[in-house]
C-alpha positions in Angstrom: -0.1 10.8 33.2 1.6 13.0 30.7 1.7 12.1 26.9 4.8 10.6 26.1 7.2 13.2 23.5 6.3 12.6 20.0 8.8 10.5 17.9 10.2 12.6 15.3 10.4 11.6 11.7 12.6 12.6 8.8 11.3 12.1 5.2 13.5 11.2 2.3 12.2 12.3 -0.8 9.5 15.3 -1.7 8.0 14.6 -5.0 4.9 13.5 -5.2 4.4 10.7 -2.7 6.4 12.7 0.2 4.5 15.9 -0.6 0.9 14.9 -1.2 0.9 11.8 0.9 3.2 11.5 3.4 4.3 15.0 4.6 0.5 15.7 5.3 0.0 12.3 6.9 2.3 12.8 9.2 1.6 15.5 10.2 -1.6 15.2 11.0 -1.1 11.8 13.0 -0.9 13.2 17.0 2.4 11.8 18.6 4.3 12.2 15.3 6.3 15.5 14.6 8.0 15.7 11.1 11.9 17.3 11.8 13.4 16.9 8.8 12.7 16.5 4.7 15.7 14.9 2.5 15.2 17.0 -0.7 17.2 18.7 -3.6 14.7 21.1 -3.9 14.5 23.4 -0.6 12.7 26.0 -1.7 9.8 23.0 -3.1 10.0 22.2 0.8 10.3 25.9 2.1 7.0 26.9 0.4 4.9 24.2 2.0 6.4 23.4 5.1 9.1 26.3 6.3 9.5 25.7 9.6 11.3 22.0 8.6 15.0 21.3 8.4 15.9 20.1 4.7 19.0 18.1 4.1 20.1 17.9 0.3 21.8 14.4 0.7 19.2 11.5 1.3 22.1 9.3 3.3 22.8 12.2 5.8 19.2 12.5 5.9 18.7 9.1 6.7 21.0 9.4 9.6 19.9 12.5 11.2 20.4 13.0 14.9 17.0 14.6 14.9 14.7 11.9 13.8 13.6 8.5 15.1 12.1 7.4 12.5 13.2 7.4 9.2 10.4 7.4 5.9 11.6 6.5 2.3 9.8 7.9 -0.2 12.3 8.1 -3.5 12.5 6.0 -6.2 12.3 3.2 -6.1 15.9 1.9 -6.9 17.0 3.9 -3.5 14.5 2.1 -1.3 17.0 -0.7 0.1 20.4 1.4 0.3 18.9 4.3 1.9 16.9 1.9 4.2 20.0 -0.4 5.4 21.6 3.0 5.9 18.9 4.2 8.7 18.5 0.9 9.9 22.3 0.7 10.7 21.9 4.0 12.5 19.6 2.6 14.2 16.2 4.1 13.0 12.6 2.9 12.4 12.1 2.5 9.0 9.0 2.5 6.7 9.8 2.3 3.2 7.2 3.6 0.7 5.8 0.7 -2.3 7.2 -1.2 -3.6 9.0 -2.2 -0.6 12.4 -3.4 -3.0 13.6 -4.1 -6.3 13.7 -7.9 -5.6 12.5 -10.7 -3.3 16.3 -11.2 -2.8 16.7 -7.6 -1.7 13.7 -7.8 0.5 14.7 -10.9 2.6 17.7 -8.8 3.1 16.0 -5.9 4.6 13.7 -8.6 6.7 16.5 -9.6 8.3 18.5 -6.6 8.8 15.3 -5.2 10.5 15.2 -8.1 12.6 19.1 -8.0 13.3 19.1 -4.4 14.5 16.0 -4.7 16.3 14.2 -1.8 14.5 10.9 -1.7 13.4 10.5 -1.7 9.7 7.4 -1.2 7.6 5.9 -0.4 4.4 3.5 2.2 3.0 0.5 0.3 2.6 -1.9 3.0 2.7 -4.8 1.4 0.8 -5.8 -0.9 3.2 -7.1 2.3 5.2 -9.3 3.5 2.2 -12.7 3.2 2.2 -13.7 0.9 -0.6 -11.5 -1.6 0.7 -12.8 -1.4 4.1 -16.3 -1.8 3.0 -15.5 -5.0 1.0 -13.1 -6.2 3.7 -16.0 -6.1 6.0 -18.2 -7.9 3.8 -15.9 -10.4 2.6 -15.1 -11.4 6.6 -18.6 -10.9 7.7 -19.3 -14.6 5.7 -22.4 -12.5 3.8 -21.1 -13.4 0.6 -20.3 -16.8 1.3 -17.6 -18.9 -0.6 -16.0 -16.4 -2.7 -15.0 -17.5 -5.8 -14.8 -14.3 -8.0 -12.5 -11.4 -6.7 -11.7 -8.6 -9.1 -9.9 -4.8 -8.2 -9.5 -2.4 -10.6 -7.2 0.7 -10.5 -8.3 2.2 -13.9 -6.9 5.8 -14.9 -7.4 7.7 -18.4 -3.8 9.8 -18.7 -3.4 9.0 -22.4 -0.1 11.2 -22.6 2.9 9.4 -21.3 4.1 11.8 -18.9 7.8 13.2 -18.0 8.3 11.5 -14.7 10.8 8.6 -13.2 7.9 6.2 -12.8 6.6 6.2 -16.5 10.1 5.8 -17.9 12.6 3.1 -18.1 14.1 2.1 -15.0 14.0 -0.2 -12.3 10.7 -0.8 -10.8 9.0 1.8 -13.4 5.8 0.6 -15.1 2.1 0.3 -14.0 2.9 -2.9 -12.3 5.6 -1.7 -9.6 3.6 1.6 -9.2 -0.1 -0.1 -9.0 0.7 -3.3 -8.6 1.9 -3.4 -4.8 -1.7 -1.7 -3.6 -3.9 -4.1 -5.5 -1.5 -7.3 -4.8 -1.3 -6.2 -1.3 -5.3 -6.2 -0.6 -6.0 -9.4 -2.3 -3.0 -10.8 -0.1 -4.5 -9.4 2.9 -8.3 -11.3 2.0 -7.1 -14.4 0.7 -3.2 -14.8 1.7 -0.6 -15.9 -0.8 -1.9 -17.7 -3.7 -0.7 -20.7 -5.5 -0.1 -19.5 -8.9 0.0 -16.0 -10.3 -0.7 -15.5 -14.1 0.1 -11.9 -16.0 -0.2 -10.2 -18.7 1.8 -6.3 -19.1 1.4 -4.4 -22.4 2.4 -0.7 -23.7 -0.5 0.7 -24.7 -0.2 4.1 -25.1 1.3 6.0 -28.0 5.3 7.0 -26.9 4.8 3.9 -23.8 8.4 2.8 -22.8 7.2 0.6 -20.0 4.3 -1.4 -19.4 1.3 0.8 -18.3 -1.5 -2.2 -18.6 -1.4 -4.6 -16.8 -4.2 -7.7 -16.2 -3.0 -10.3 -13.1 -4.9 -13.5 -12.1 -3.5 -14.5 -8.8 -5.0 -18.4 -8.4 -6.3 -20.4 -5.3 -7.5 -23.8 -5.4 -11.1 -22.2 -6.1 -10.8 -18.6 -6.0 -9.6 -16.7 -8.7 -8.6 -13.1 -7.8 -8.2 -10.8 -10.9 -5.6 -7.5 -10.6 -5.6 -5.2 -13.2 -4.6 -1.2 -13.6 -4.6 0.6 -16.9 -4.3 4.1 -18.3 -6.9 4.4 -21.3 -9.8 3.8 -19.3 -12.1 6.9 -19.2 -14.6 5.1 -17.3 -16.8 1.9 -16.9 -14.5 -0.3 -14.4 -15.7 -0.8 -10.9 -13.2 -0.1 -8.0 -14.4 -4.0 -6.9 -16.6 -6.9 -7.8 -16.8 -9.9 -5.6 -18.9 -13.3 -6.4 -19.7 -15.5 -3.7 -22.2 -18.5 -3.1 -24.5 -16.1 -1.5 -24.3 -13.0 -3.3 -22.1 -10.6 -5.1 -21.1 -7.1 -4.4 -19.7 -4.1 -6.4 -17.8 -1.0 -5.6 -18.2 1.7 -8.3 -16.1 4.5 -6.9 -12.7 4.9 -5.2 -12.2 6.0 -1.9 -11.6 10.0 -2.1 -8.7 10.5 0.1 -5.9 10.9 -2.6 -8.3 13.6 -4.5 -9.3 14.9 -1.2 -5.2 15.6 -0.4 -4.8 16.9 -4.1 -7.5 19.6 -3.4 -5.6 20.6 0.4 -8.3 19.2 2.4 -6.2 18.3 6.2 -6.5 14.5 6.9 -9.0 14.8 10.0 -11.1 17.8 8.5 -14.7 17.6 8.5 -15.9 15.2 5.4 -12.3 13.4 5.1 -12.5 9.7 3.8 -16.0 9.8 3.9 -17.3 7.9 0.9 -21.1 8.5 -0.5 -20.6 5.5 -3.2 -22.2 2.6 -1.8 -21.5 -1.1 -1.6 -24.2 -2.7 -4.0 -24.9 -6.0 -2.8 -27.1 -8.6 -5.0 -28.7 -11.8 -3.7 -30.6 -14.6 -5.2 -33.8 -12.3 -4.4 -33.2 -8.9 -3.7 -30.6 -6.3 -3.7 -29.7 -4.1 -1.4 -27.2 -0.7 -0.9 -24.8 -1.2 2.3 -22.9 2.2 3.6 -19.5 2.6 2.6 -17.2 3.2 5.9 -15.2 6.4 6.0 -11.8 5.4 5.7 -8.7 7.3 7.0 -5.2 6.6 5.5 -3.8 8.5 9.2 -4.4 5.0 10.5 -1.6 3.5 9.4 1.3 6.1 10.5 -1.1 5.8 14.3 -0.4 2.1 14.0 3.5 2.9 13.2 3.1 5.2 15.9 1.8 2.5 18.5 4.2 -0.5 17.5 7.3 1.9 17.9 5.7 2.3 21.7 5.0 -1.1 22.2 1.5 -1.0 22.2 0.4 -2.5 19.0 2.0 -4.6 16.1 3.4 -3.3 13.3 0.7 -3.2 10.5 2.9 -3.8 7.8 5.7 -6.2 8.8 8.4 -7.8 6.9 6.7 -11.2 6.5 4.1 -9.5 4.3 6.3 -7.2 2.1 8.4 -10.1 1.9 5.2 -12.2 0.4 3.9 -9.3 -1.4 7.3 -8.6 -3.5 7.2 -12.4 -3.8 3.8 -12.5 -6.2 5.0 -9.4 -7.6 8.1 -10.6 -9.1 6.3 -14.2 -10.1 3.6 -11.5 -12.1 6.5 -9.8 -14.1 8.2 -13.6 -14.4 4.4 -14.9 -15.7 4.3 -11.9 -18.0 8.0 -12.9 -19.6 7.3 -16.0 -20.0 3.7 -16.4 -20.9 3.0 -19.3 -18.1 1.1 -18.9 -14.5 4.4 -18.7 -11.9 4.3 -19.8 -7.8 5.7 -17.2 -6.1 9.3 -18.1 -4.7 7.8 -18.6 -0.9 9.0 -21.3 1.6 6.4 -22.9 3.8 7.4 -20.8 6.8 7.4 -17.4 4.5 3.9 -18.3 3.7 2.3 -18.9 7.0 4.6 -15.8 8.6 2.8 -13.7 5.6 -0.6 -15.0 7.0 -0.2 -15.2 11.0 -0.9 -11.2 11.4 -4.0 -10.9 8.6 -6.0 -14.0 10.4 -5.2 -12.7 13.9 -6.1 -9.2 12.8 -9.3 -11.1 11.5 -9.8 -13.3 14.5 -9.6 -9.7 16.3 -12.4 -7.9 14.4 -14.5 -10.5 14.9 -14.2 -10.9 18.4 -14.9 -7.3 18.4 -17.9 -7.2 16.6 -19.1 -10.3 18.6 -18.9 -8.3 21.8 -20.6 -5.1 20.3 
C-alpha cells in the first residue's frame, strides 16, 4: 500500500517560535511538507529555507490554496483572528501558546473548531520533553505514592530586559503568558484542573515593564502544585521536585531540545532529546538514580499528523486549551487581587479537560502491563 501524500502546512509567523521551533519540526516530521511561511521578512525566510513560498500578509497566508493545515505562530494578540480565518477556509489549525487572549475568546475558537469540523490544536511541545516524561512516568507508575508536593521551575538568568514583543507591554506579554501555559499545562496534564489557583507576578528586573516573576500555587484538596518562572536565577532551581508518601524525586536539568535546535542539530539526529541528567529518587531507606527518557518534541506534529488521518486523537484538543487558558486567567485574576481564584470552569468543561489525560493514562498503563 502506498504512503498516503503528505499534508502540507503553511506557517504564519517566522520569529523565533516559527524559525527555531516550528519550521524545523515540521519538517522533520515524515508525512508533513512545509509549502508556505507567512512572513514580512522574505529574505529572513529565503536564507534558511529557499525553496518555500512566503506570503507577506498573514490572512492570505492563512488561506492559502497550497496548505492543509494552517500553524500560528505570531503574537499572541493575532492567535484567534488569524485562526477563525483558516478555520473558516476550512483548514486544520494549531495555534502556538497561549492558545488566546481570553477564556472568552477560547470557547469561541472551541466551538468554531467544532462547527467547521476542523481539527484544532495547540503547541504544547513540552509534554514531549524529557524531564517531563521521566516524572510523568514516575508519577503514574504509583512509585511515589500520594503525591502531595509538586513543584516545576522554568528559571532563566537574562537580567537585561530585552527588545522584543513578548517582554514589552501588550496583550499576553509577561513571563506568565510566555512560561506560564507550558508549566500550567503539565501540572494540568498530572493532576487535572485544580480547585483554586493562588499567584503572585512581580517586575523584578531594572527597566521591567511587565511581570517577568511569577510564583503560582494551583490547589487540590491535598496536593499542592507550585508554578513558578523567573529571570534572575543564575542557577540553583530544579527543573522538578515531587513529594509523595513513598518517596520524592528531583529533576535538576531541562530537557536539551530547545538548546539542541539553537545549536542546528536536525530533530531526529543521532543524540537528539536524549537527556544524561537523571531522575534522583529518595526513599525512606535508600536512594536511587532512574534514567531520564529521551524525549522528542516531533511527537506532537506526528500526533497532529495522525488525528488529521483519522488514526489517532488530537493531542492537544480544545477541551484542554479551553481549561488551561481557564487557570491561567484565574493566576493573573489571583495576582490582581491578592486572593486564591477557581478557574471559571463548568462541570462538563472540567471532566471534557480530563477525559483524554486519564484515557491516555489508562492507555500507558495497559501498555506497560502487556510488556
Amino acid at each position: 500500500m502506498s504512503e498516503p501524500a503528505p499534508l502540507r502546512v503553511a506557517l504564519i509567523g517566522y520569529g523565533f517560535a516559527g524559525q527555531t521551533f516550528h519550521a524545523p519540526l515540521i519538517a522533520a516530521t515524515p508525512g508533513l511538507e512545509l509549502a508556505v511561511v507567512g512572513s514580512s521578512d522574505a529574505a529572513k525566510v529565503g536564507a534558511d529555507l529557499p525553496a518555500i513560498a512566503v506570503v507577506a500578509d498573514p490572512l492570505q497566508a492563512a488561506t492559502d490554496a497550497r496548505a492543509e493545515l494552517v500553524v500560528i505562530a505570531t503574537p499572541n494578540h493575532s492567535h484567534a483572528p488569524l485562526a477563525r480565518t483558516a478555520m473558516a477556509a476550512g483548514k486544520h489549525v494549531v495555534v502556538d501558546k497561549p492558545f488566546t487572549l481570553d477564556l472568552a475568546e477560547a470557547r469561541e475558537l472551541a466551538a468554531l473548531a467544532q462547527r467547521h469540523d476542523r481539527l484544532l490544536s495547540v503547541f504544547q511541545n513540552r509534554r514531549w520533553d524529557s524531564d517531563y516524561l521521566g516524572i510523568k512516568q514516575a508519577v503514574e507508575s504509583g512509585r511515589l505514592g500520594a503525591i502531595a508536593h509538586f513543584e516545576s521551575h522554568i528559571d532563566r538568568f537574562r537580567p537585561q530586559v530585552r527588545e522584543r514583543w513578548r517582554e514589552q507591554a501588550g496583550p499576553g506579554t509577561g513571563v506568565w503568558w510566555d512560561l506560564g501555559p507550558h508549566l500550567a499545562d503539565q501540572a494540568l496534564q498530572l493532576f487535572g484542573p485544580p480547585e483554586r489557583v493562588f499567584a503572585s507576578l512581580a517586575l523584578q528586573r531594572e527597566g521591567a515593564v511587565v511581570a517577568d516573576w511569577a510564583h503560582v500555587v494551583l490547589e487540590y484538596p491535598r496536593l499542592r502544585a507550585i508554578l513558578h518562572a523567573g529571570m534572575l536565577a543564575a542557577g540553583g532551581s530544579p527543573r522538578f521536585l515531587v513529594h509523595g508518601s513513598s518517596g520524592s524525586l528531583l529533576k535538576a536539568h531541562a530537557d536539551r531540545q530547545e538548546a539542541q535546535l539553537l545549536a542546528g542539530l536536525t530533530p531526529g539526529a543521532p543524540g537528539w532529546g536524549e537527556d544524561p541528567d537523571p531522575l534522583q529518587w529518595f526513599g525512606p531507606a535508600r536512594a536511587e538514580h532512574w534514567p531520564t527518557p529521551a524525549g522528542d518534541q516531533r511527537g506532537y506534529y506526528a500526533a497532529v499528523r495522525n488525528a488529521i488521518r483519522g488514526q489517532d486523537l488530537n493531542p492537544v484538543p480544545p477541551e484542554q486549551a479551553v481549561a488551561l487558558m481557564a487557570v491561567l486567567e484565574a493566576a493573573a485574576e489571583s495576582a490582581a487581587q491578592g486572593r486564591a481564584i477557581a478557574p471559571d470552569l463548568s462541570e462538563a468543561e472540567r471532566a471534557a479537560a480530563d477525559e483524554m489525560r486519564l484515557w491516555r493514562a489508562e492507555l500507558r498503563a495497559s501498555s506497560l502491563a502487556q510488556r
